[in-house]
Each structure stands twice: as structure tokens, then as C-alpha cells.
C-alpha positions in Angstrom: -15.7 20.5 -3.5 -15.9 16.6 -3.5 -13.0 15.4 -5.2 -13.9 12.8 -8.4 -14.0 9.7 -7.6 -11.0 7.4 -8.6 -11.6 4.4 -11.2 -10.0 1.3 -11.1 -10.0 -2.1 -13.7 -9.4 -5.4 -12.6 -9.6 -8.4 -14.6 -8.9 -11.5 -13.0 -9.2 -13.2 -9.6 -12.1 -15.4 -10.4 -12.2 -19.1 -11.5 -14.3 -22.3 -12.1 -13.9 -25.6 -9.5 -14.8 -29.2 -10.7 -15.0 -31.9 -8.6 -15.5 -35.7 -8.5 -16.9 -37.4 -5.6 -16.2 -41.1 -5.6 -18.5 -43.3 -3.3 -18.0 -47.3 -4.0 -18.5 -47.9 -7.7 -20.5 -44.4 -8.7 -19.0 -41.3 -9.3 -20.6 -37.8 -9.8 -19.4 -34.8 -10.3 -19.6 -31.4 -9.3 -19.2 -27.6 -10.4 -18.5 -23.7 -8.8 -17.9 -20.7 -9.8 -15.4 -18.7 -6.9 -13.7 -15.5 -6.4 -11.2 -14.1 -4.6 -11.7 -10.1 -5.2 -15.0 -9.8 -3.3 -12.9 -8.4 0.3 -9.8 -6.3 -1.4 -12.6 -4.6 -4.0 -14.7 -4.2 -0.5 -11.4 -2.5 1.0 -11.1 0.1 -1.8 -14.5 1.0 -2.5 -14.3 2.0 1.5 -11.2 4.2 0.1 -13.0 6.2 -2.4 -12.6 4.0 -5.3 -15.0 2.9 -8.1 -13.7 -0.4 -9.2 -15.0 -2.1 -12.6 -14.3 -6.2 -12.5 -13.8 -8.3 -15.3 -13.6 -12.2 -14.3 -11.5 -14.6 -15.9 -14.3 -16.4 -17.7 -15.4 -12.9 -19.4 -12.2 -11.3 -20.2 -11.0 -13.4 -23.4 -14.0 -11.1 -25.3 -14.6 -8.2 -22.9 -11.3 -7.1 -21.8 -10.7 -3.2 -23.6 -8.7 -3.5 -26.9 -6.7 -0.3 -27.0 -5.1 2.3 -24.9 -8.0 4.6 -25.7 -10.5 2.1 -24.1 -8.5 2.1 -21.2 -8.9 5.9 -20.4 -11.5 5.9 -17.8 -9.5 4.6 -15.7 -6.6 5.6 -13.6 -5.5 2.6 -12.9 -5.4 -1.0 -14.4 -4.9 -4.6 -12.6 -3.9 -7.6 -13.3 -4.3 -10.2 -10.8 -4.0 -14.3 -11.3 -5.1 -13.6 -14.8 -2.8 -15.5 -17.4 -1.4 -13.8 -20.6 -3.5 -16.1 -22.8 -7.0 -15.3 -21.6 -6.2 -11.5 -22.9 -4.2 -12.7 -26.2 -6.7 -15.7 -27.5 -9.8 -13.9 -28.4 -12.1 -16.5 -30.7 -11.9 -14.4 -33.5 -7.5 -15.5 -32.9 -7.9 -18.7 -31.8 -11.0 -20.2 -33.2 -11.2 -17.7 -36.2 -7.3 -17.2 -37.3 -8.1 -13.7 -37.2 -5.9 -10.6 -36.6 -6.7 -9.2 -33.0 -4.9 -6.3 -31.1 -2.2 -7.2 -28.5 -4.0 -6.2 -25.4 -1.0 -6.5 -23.4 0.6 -3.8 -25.8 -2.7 -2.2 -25.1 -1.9 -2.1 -21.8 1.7 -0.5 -22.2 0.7 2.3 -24.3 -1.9 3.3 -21.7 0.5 3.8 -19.2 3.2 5.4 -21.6 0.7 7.9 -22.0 0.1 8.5 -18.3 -1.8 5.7 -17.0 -1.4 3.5 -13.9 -0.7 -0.2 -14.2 -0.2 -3.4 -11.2 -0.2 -6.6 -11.9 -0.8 -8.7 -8.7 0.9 -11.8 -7.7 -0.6 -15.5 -7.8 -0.7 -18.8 -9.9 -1.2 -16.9 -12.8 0.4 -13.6 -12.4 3.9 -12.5 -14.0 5.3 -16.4 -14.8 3.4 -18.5 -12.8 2.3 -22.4 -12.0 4.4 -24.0 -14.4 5.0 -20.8 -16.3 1.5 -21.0 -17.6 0.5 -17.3 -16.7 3.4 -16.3 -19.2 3.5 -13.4 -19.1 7.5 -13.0 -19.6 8.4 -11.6 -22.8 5.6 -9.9 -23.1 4.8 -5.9 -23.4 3.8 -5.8 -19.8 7.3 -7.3 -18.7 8.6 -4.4 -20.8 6.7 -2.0 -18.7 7.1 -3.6 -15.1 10.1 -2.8 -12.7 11.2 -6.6 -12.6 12.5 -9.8 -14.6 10.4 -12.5 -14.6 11.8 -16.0 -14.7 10.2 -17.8 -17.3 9.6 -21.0 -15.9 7.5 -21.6 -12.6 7.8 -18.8 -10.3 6.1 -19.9 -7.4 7.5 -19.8 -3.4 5.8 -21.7 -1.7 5.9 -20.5 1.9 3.6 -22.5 4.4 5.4 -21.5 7.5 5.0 -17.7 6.2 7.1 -15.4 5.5 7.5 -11.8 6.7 8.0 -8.7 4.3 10.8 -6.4 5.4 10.4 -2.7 4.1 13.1 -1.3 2.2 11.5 2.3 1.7 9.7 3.4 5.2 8.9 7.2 3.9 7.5 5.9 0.3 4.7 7.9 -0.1 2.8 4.4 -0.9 3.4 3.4 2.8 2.0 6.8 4.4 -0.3 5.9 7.3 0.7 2.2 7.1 1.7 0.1 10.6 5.5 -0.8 10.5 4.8 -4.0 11.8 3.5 -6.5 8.8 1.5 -10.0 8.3 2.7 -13.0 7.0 2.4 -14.4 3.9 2.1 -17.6 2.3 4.1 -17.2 -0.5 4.7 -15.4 -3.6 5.9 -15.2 -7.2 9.9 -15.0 -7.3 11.1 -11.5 -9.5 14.3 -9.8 -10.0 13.9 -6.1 -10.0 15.2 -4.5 -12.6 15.2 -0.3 -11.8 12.5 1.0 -10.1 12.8 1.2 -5.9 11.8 -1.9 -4.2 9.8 -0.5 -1.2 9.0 -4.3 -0.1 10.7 -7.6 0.2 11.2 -10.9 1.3 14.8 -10.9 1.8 16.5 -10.8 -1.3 13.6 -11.3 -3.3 11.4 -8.3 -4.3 7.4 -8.3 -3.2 6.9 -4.7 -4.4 8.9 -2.8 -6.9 7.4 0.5 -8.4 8.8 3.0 -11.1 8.0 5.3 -14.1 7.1 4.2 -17.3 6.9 7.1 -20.2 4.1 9.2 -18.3 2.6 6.9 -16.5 3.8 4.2 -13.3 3.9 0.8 -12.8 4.0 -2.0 -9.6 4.7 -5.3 -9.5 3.3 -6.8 -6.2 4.4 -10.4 -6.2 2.1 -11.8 -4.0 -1.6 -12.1 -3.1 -4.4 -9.8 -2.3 -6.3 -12.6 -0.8 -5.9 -16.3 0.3 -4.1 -18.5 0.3 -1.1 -16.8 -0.2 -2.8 -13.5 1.4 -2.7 -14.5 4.4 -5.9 -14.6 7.0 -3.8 -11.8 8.9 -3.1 -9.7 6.5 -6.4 -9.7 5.1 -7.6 -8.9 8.7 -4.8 -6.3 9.1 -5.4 -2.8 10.2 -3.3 -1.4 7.5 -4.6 -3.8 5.0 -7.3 -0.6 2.8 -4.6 1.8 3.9 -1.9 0.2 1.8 -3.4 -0.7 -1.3 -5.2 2.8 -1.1 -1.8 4.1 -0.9 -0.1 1.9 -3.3 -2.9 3.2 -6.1 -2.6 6.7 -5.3 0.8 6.8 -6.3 -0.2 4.8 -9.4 -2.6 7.2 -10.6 -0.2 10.3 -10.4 -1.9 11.2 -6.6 -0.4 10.8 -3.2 -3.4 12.7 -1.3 -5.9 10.9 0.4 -9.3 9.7 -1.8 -12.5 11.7 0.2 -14.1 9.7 2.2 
């Protein structure tokens, strides 16, 4: 019997570009819409997984409110998404109306059993000039780490290697020892949990239990710039992040494929 298929949320990893091309005295502009999801959702789809994506431009209204809306799914993501865009429905900010804490949505889902990773990037966990804000919030409550509160960002254009900390983690099952670089990441403090990658002393995933559910906080990127072109191209590349939402969702065994 075919196993059911595994359901995943991500809101985030999407945004708009603006331009303005100066030639002589005249100036236009221009406008795109870009994303950055299109090759990890590609990778887990090929793992079994049925992934619903929310961009950034949508999620203000269509984001789920509650814990109950979150359900279907076994596990949630957040990646590059900032705390605002889930707190500032219209109804809030244009309206002055009462609207549910999303975030607090969030943590109840995964106190009752749900998965939860938020992913790293200039507006995941603190952020470009602390504008993803996300510290003091109900999904810093939830996550493994301390976030700083300020900008978070390391920069790391030479690239940086990660160094595992936890080889027989059942996340890592399957997974080449030897790792890509990356071009950076969002500096955490883990706080509990077992850090199963890092970057020296600095974290880039920590995992734990949270009531029934589990959490990870990955503090880089599942695509470029600070995902490397290597490790986007790396053989172990669907394996991990297969792995690492297994274990989220309360299942270490392979998805069918």
C-alpha cells in the first residue's frame, strides 16, 4: 500500500525588483516579479512531497489564521518571509482591526504535533537590518535558537564550509559527509535542541521538540545567493532537506517514490 503523500507550506521566497535605467538625461524604469523556491520545491516534489506555496506578495491576506487551518499539513516553512507581512493584515493595518497572531498560529500548531522550519535569508529569524523581526516573537519561543535582534547577517563571499556536529542524526541518513559552500547566513545562538550543523561556533541547523510537535532553524539559504551554485547542484542536496522534513513531521522513513 502506497504510503500518503506528505504535505508541506511555504510562504515566502518570492519578491518584486524595480529598476531605473538612466541613459543621458531620460530615465525609465522597470519592474519583475522573481522567485527563489522554483528548484528546492522541484527537489522535494521528487521526494514524495506535495508542497502548497504562498509568495510574499499574497501572504499578508492568504496566509492560514489558526492552528486548525494549519492541519493539512505536516510541516510549515518560513523562508525570507518577514514577521510583518504575516502580522499586518489590512483589516490591522489599514482597518485598526483585531486580527489573530499568525505567528502564535504557528506555535500552537506545532505544540499540538506539527512540524515547523523557518529558513535562513534577508528576512528570516532577524534579518537585513533586523527588518525580518522575527525576535520576540512566538516563533522565537518555539525555535531551538536566540536571535539577535539587530542585523543578523554573515556575509561570507569567500564561502564557508558547514562542519557536522551530529553524523548519525537521522536527518543526515543517506547524506555525503563531504559538504558545499555557502555564502553566508543569519548569525543564532542555540538555545537547547542538538545542533547537527555549523559553521564554527555558530549554529546553521539546530533541531528540537516543541510540546508535540518539532522545530529547525536552518540559518542559511535554500537557494542563491547565499545557497550556493554547489550546493544547489549537490548530490545530497533532495536527500537532506527530504531528511530534515521527515524528522519534522514525526517520520524518519523514506517518502515512496
Amino acid at each position: 500500500m502506497t504510503p500518503p503523500t506528505r504535505r508541506m507550506l511555504l510562504a515566502g521566497e518570492t519578491w518584486l525588483s524595480y529598476g531605473i535605467h538612466q541613459k543621458g538625461f531620460s530615465a525609465y524604469t522597470t519592474g519583475g516579479y522573481e522567485e527563489g523556491q522554483t528548484e528546492w520545491v522541484a527537489a522535494l516534489q521528487s521526494q514524495g512531497w506535495a508542497v502548497d506555496h504562498i509568495p510574499n506578495h499574497l501572504a499578508t491576506e492568504d496566509f492560514p489564521w489558526t492552528a486548525e487551518d494549519l492541519e493539512p499539513y505536516d510541516v510549515v516553512v518560513l523562508s525570507d518571509i518577514g514577521a510583518d507581512t504575516l502580522h499586518l493584515h489590512p483589516d490591522t493595518f489599514v482597518h485598526g482591526q483585531r486580527t489573530p497572531d499568525r505567528l502564535a498560529g504557528i506555535a500552537e500548531y506545532v505544540e499540538g504535533g506539527g512540524g515547523f522550519l523557518m529558513v535562513g535569508g534577508y528576512m528570516s529569524f532577524s534579518g537585513f537590518e533586523g527588518k525580518a523581526r522575527f525576535h520576540g516573537t512566538a516563533i522565537e519561543d518555539i525555535l531551538p535558537v536566540r536571535m539577535l535582534g539587530y542585523d543578523d547577517r554573515v556575509e561570507a563571499p569567500a564561502g564557508v564550509t558547514p562542519e557536522v556536529q551530529a553524523p548519525e542524526h537521522p536527518i543526515l541518513a543517506g547524506t555525503p559527509a563531504d559538504w558545499p559552500y555557502f555564502l553566508g547566513y543569519n548569525r543564532l545562538v542555540a538555545d537547547g535542541g542538538e545542533t547537527v550543523l555549523s559553521f564554527g561556533r555558530d549554529p546553521l541547523l539546530v533541531v528540537d521538540g516543541h510540546g508535540s510537535g518539532r522545530t529547525a532553524a536552518f540559518a542559511s539559504d535554500c537557494s542563491p545567493h547565499w545557497g550556493s551554485p554547489e550546493f544547489m547542484a549537490w548530490t545530497g542536496y533532495a536527500l537532506f532537506w527530504d531528511g530534515l522534513l521527515r524528522w519534522l513531521a514525526g517520520s524518519e522513513a523514506p517518502a515512496a517514490q
